[in-house]
C-alpha positions in Angstrom: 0.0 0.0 0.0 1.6 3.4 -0.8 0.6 7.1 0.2 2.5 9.8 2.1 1.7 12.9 3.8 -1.7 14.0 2.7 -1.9 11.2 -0.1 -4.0 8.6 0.9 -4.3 5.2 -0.4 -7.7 4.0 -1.2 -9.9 2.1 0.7 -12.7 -0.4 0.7 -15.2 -0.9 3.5 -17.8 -4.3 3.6 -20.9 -4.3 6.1 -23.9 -3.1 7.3 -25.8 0.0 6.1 -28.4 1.4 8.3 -30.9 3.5 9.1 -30.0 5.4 12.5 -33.0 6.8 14.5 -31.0 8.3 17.3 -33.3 9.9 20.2 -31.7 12.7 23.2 -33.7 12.5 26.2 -34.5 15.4 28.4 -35.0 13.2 31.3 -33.9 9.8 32.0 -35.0 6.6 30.1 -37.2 4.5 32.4 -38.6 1.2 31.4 -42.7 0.9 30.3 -42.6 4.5 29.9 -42.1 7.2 27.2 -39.8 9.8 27.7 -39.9 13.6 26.0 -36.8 13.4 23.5 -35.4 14.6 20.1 -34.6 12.2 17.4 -33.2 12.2 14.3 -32.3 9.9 11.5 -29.2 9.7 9.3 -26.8 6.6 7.5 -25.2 3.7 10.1 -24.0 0.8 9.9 -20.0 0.1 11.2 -18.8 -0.1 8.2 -20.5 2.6 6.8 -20.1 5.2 9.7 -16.1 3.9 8.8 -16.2 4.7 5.2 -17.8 8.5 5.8 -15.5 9.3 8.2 -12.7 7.8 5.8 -14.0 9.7 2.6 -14.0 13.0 4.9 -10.9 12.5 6.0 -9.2 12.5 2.6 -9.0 8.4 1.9 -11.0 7.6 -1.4 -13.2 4.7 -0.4 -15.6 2.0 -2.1 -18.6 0.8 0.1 -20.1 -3.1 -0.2 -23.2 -4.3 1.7 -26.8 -4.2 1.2 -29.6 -1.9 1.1 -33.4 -2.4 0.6 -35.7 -1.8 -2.4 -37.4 0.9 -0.5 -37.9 4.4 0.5 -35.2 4.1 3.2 -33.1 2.8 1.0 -33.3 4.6 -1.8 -32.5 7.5 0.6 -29.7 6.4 2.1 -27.9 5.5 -1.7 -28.8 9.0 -2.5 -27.0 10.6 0.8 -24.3 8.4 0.8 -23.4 9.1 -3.2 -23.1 12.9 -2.2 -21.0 12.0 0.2 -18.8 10.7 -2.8 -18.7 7.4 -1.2 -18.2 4.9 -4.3 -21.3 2.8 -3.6 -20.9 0.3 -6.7 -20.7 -2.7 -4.5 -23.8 -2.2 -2.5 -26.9 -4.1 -3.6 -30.6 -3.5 -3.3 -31.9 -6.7 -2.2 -35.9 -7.6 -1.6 -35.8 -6.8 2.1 -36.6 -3.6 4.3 -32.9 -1.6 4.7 -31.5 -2.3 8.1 -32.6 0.1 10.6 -30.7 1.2 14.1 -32.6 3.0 16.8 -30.3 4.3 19.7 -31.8 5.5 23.1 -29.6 8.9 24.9 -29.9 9.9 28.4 -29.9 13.6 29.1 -25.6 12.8 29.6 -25.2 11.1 26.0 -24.8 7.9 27.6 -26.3 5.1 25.5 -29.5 3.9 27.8 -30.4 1.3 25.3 -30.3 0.2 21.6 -31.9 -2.4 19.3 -31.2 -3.1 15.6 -32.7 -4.9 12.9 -29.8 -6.5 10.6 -31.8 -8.9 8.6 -30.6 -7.5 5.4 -27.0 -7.9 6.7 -27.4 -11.2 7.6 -28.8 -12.4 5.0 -25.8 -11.5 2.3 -23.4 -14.5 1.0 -20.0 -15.2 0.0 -20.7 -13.5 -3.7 -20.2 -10.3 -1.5 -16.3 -11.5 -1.9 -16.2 -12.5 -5.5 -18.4 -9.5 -6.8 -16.3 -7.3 -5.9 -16.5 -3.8 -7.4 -13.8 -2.1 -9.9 -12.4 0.2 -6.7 -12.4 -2.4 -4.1 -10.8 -4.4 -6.5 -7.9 -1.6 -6.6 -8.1 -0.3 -2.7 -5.0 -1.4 -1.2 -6.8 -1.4 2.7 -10.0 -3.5 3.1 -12.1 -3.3 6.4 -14.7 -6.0 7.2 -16.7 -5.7 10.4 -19.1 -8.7 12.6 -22.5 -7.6 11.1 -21.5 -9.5 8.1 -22.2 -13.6 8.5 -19.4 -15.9 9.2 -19.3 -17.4 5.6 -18.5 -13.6 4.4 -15.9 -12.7 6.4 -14.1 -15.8 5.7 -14.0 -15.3 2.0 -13.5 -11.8 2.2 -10.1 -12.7 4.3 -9.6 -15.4 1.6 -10.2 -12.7 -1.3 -7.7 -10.2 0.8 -4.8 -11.2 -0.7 -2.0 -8.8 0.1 -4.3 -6.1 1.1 -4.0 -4.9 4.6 -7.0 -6.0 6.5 -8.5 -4.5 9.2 -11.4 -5.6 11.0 -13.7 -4.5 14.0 -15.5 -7.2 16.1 -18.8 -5.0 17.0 -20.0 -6.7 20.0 -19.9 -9.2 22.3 -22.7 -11.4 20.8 -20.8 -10.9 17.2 -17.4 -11.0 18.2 -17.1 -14.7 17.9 -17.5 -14.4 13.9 -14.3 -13.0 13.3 -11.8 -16.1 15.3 -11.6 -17.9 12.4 -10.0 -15.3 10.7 -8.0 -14.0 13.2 -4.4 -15.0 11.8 -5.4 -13.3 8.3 -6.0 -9.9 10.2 -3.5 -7.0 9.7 -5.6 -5.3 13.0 -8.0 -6.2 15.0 -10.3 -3.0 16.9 -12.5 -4.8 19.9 -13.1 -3.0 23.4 -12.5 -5.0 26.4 -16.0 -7.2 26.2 -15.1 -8.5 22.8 -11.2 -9.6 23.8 -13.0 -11.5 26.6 -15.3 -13.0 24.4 -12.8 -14.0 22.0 -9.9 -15.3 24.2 -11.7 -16.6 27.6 -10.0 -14.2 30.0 -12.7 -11.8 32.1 -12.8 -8.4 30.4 -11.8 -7.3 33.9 -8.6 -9.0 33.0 -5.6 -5.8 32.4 -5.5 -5.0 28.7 -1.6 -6.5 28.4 -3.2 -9.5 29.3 -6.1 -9.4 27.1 -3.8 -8.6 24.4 -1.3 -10.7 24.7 -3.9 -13.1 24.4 -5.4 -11.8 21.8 -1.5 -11.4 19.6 -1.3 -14.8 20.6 -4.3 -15.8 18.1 -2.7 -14.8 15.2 -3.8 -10.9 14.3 -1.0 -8.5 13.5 -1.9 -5.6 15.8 -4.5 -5.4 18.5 -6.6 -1.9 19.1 -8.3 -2.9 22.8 -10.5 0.3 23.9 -11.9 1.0 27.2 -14.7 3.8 26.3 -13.2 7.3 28.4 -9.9 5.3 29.7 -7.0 5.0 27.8 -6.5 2.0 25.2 -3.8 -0.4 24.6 -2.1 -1.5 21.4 0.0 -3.7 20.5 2.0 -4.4 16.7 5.0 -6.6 16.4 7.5 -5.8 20.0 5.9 -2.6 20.3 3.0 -2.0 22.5 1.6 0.9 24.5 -1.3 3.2 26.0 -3.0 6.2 24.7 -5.4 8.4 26.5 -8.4 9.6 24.8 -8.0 13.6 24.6 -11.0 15.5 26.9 -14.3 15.9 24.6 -17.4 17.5 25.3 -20.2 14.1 25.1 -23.5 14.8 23.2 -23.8 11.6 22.5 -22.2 8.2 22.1 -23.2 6.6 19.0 -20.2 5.9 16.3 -17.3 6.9 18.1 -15.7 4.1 18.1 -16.6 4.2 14.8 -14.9 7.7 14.1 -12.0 6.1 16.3 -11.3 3.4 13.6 -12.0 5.6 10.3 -9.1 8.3 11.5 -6.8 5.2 12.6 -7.3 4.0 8.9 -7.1 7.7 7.8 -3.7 7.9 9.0 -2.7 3.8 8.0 -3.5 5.1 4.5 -1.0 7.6 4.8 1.5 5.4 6.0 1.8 7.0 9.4 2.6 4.1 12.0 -0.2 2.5 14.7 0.4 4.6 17.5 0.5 8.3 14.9 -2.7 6.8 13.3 -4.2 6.2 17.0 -4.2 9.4 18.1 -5.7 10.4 15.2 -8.4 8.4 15.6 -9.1 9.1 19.0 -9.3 13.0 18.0 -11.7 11.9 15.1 -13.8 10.0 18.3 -13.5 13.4 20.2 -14.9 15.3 17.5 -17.4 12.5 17.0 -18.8 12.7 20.9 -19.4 16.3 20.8 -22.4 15.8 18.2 -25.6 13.7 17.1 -24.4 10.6 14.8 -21.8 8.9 13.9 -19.6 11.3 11.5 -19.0 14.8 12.8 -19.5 17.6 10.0 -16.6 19.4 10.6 -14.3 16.1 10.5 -10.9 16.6 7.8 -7.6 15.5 7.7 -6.8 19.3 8.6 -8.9 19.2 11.2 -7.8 16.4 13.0 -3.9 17.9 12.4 -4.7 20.9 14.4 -6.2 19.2 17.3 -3.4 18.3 20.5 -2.6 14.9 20.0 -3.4 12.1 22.6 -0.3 11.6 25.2 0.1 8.5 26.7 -1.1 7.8 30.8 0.5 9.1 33.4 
């Protein structure tokens, strides 16, 4: 993969494209009971909240997954193409586009989600072998646990000598991507999903739950603790970086924004720990606003911001 500087390499993302209904309480969420709020909806998914942060941060990316023959979905293809996302790998399938509905307390702390991922689910290993003309050519592929089993394995198969990243999405999902493990370049969890994937607690230290997690065959290991500082670890090299302060509006898609700047700065061939912190000022930029991509998000942007310092 080349690119220096401010030349980035392109990219390709694979996985889910939703819907997000995300609702701000003015008081806080109790059960059997509706609570005054604001909501609003705009495009989700992991991989897609990765590839508009990617696109506005300079990296020319190619989005795959599915969408629905519908109102929402049409929608969503329309917003994403101005977002000059290259969306020639995602299908329209027969099913209703995946929706994500996020509950806020008054604090921006994430009272409660669900999310229908039928659509997701229901795609096949063709996602790997029909691949469009641009993720054919992208040099970085990321892949993220809303996509079944069966595709992840044969989009780590179809990978090649592209640099693979992957994300592990939750604890229920992150069991998809083990089998794949050794093919990943990096691996982004928080400390739920290296539990879930090595055995240890997730109260377990993050050395640990790395080690154990290197030990499984990924190149580098992201491990994020929400607010506290995460640990990484590539080759001998390991460390911490704390996340820099942020005003919180809300939650939803910083880790999200996290990854995407990480990737940003990957693509310029900046090592882990440069491309960290600028994914964890991307996530700081992300927290102080509704959604998952903030609008003032750039290369420049994130440049001017203090970098993240490691514990004291």
């Amino acid at each position: 993969m080349s690119g220096t500087g401010h030349t980035a390499a392109p990219a390709a993302c694979f996985g889910a494209i939703h819907l997000d209904l995300i609702a701000h309480a003015r008081e806080p969420i109790h059960r059997e009971t509706s609570t005054p709020s604001t909501m609003r909806g705009m495009p989700g998914g992991v991989a897609t909240n990765v590839a508009r942060g990617l696109a506005k941060l300079g990296v020319p990316v190619a989005l795959s997954g599915a969408l629905g023959d519908d109102g929402d979905g049409a929608a969503l293809r329309s917003f994403l193409g101005r977002e000059q996302l290259n969306l020639y790998g995602v299908r329209t399938l027969p099913l209703p586009t995946g929706r994500y509905v996020a509950l806020h307390d008054p604090d921006g702390s994430l009272a409660a989600a669900v999310a229908d991922t039928d659509i997701t689910e229901s795609l096949d290993a063709s996602l790997a072998r029909d691949l469009s003309p641009a993720a054919r050519a992208a040099g970085l592929w990321f892949i993220e646990a809303n996509l079944p089993q069966t595709v992840l394995e044969a989009l780590a198969q179809a990978s090649g000598s592209r640099l693979l990243a992957a994300d592990a999405v939750s604890n229920a999902k992150a069991a998809r991507i083990r089998p794949i493990l050794p093919r990943l370049d990096i691996l982004f969890v928080n400390r739920g999903e290296a539990a879930r994937l090595t055995g240890l607690s997730s109260d377990a230290p993050q050395e640990e739950l790395g080690s154990a997690l290197r030990a499984l065959g990924p190149g580098a290991v992201v491990i994020t603790a929400g607010a506290k500082p995460l640990f990484w670890s590539k080759g001998e090299a390991h460390g911490f970086l704390s996340p820099p302060p942020a005003m919180v509006h809300d939650v939803t898609g910083a880790g999200d924004a996290l990854m995407a700047g990480t990737l940003a700065g990957i693509a310029r061939n900046l090592p882990l720990s440069e491309s960290l912190e600028k994914g964890l000022a991307a996530a700081a930029m992300t927290l102080a606003v509704t959604g998952a991509v903030a609008a003032g998000l750039s290369w420049a942007a994130l440049e001017a911001l203090p970098s993240a310092s490691a514990p004291r």
